[in-house]
Z-matrix of the N, CA and C atoms (Angstrom, degrees):
N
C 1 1.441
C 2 1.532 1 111.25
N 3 1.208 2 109.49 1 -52.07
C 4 1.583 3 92.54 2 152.29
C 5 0.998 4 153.75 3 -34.21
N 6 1.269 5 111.12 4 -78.02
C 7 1.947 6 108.40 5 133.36
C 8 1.545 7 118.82 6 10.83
N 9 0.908 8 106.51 7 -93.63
C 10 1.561 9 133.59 8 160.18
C 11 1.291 10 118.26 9 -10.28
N 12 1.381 11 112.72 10 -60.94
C 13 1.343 12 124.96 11 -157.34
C 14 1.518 13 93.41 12 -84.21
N 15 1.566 14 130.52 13 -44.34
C 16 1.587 15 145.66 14 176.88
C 17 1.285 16 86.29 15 -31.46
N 18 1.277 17 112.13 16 -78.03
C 19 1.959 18 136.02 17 -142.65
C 20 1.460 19 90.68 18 -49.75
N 21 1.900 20 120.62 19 -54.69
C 22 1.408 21 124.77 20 -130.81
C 23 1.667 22 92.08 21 -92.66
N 24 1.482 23 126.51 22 -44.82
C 25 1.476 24 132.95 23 -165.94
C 26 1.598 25 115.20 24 -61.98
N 27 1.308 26 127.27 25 122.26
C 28 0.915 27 110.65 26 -166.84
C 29 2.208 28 118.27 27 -94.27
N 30 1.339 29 96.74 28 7.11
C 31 1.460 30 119.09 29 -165.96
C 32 1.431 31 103.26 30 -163.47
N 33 1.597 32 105.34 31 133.32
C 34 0.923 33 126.61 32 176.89
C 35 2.001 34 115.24 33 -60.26
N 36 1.150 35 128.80 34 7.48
C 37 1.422 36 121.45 35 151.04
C 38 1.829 37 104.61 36 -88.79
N 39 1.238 38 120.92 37 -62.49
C 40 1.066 39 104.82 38 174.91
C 41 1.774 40 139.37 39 -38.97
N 42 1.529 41 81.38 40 -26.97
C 43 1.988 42 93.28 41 -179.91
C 44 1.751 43 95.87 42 -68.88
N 45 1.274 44 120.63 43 -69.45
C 46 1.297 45 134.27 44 151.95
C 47 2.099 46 112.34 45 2.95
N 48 1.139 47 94.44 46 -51.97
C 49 1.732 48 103.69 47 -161.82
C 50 1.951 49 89.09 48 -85.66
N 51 1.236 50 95.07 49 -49.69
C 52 1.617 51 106.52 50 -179.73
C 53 1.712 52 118.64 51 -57.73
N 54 1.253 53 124.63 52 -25.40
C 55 1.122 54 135.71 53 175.75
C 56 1.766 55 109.30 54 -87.43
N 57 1.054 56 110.02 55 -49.68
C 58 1.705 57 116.59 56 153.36
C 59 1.316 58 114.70 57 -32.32
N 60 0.830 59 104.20 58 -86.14
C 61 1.817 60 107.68 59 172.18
C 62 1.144 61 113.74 60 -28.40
N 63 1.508 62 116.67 61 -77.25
C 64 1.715 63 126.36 62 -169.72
C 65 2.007 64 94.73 63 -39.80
N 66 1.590 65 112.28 64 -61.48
C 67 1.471 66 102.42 65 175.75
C 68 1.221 67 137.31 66 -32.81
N 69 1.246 68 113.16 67 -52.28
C 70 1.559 69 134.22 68 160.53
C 71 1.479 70 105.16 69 -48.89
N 72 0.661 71 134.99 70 -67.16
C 73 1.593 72 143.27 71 -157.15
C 74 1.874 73 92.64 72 -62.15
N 75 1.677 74 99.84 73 -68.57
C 76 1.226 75 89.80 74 -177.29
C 77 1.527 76 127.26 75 -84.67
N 78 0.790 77 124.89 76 24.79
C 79 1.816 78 131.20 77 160.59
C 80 1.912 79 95.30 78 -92.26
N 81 1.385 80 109.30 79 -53.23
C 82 1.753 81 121.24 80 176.42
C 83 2.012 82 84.69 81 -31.37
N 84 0.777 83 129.66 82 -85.88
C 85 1.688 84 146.93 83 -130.94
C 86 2.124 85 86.43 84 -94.95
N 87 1.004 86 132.18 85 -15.51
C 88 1.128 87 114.22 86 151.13
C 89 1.667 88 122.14 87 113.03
N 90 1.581 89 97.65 88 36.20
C 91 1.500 90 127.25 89 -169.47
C 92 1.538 91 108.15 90 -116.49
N 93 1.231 92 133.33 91 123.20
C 94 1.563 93 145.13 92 -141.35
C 95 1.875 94 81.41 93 -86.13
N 96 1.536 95 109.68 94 135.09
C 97 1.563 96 117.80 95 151.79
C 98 1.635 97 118.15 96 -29.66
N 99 0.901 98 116.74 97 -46.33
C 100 1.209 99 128.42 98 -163.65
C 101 1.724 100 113.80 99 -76.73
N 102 1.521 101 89.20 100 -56.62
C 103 1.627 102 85.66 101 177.17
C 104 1.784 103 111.67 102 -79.56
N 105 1.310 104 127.36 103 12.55
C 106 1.521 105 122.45 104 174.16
C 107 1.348 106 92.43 105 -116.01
N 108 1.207 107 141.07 106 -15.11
C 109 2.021 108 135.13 107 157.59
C 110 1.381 109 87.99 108 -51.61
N 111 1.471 110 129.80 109 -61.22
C 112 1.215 111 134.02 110 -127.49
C 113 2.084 112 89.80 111 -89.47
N 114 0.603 113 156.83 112 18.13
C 115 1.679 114 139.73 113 -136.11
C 116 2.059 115 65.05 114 -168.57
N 117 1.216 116 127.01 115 -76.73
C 118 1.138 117 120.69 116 -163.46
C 119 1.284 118 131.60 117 -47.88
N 120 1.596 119 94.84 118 -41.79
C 121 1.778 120 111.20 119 158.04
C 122 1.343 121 110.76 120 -62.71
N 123 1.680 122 131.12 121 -40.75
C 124 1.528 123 109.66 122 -171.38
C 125 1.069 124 111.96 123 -88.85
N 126 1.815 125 116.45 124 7.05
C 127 1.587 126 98.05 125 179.33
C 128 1.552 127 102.88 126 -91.50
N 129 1.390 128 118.21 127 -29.84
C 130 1.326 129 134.72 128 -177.84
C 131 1.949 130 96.15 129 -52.62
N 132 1.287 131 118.45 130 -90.30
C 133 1.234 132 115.33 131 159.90
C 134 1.644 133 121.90 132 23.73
N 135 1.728 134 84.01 133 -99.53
C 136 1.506 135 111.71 134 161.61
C 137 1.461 136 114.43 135 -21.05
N 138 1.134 137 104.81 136 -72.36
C 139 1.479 138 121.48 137 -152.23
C 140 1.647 139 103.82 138 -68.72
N 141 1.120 140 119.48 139 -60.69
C 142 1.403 141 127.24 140 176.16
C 143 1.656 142 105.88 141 -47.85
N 144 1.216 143 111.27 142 -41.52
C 145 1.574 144 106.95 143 -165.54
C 146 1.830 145 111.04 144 -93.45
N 147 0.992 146 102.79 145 15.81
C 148 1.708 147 118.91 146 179.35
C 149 2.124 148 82.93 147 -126.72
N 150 0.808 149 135.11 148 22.40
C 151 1.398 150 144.14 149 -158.25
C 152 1.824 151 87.78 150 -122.19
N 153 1.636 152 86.88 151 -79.17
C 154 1.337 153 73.79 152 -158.12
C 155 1.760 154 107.53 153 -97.10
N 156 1.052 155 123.78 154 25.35
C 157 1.743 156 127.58 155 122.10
C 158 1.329 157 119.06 156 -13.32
N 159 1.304 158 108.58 157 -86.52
C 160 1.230 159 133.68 158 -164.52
C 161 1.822 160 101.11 159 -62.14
N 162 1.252 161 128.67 160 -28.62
C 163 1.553 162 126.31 161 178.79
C 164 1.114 163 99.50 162 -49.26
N 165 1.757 164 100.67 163 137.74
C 166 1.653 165 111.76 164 156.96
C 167 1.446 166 121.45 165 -91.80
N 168 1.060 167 125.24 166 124.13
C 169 1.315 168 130.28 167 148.86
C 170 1.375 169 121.37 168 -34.07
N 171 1.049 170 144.32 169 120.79
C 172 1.549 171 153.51 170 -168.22
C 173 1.648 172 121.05 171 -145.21
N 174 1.373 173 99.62 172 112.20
C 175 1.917 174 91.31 173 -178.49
C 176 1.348 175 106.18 174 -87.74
N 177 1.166 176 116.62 175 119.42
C 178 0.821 177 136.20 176 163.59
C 179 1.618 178 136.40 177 -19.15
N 180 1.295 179 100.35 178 -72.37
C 181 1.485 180 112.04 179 -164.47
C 182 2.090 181 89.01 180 -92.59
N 183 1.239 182 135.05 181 16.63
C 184 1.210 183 128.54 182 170.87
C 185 1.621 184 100.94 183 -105.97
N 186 1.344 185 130.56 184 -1.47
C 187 1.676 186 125.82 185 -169.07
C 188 1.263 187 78.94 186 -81.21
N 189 1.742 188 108.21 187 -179.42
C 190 1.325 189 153.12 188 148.05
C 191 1.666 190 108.94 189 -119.79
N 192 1.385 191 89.64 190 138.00
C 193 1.778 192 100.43 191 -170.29
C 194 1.569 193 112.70 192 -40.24
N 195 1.163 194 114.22 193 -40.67
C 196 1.478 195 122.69 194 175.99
C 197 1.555 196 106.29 195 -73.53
N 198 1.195 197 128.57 196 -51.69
C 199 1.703 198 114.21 197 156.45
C 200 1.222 199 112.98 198 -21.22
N 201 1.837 200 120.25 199 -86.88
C 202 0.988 201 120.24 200 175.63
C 203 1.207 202 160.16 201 -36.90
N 204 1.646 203 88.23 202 -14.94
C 205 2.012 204 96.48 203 171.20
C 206 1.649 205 83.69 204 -95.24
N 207 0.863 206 134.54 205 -60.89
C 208 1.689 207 127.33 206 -177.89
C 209 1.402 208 98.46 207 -15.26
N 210 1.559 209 115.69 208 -88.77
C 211 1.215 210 119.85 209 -158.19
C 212 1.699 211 110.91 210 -53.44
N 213 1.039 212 120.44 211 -40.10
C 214 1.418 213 115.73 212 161.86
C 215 0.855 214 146.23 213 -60.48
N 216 1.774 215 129.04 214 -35.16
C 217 2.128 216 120.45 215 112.93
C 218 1.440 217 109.14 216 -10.01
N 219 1.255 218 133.12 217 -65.10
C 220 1.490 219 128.28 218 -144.49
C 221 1.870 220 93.83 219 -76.21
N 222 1.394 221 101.13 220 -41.84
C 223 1.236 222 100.19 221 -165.06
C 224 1.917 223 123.46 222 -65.27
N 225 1.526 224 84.81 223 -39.15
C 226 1.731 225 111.21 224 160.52
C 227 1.499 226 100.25 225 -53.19
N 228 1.559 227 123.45 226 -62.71
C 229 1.610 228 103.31 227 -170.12
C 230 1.495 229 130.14 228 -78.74
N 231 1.405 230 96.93 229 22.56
C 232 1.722 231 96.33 230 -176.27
C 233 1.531 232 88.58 231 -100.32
N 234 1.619 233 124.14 232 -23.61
C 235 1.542 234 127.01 233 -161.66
C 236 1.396 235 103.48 234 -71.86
N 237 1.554 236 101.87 235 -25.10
C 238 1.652 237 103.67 236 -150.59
C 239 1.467 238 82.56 237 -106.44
């Protein structure tokens, strides 16, 4: 569900509101605060750092404007 919530939020307040919830829910059903901080942080972790993996490196001053929106589609669809 974490997971989940990364993929679906589109701004970091909403991720924020979305992680609230999941807490609630899972302390509700009988999972310690601590160990759902802890699962939330390593998916975050995780997730960001398999994130920026996938970034391309791009020189800059060698694109053409039309390069550059290209590569920035490409770069958008590795996020999504």
């Amino acid at each position: 569900m974490v997971y989940h919530a990364i993929k679906i939020c589109s701004n970091h307040h909403l991720l924020h509101e979305e992680f609230e919830c999941l807490k609630v829910v899972a302390v509700q059903n009988g999972y310690s605060l601590n160990f759902v901080e802890s699962q939330i942080r390593k998916t975050r972790e995780r997730t960001y750092e398999n994130m920026n993996k996938k970034r391309i490196k791009l020189p800059e001053n060698s694109l053409k404007k039309d390069e550059k929106i290209r590569n920035c589609y490409q770069i958008f669809s590795l996020l999504h």
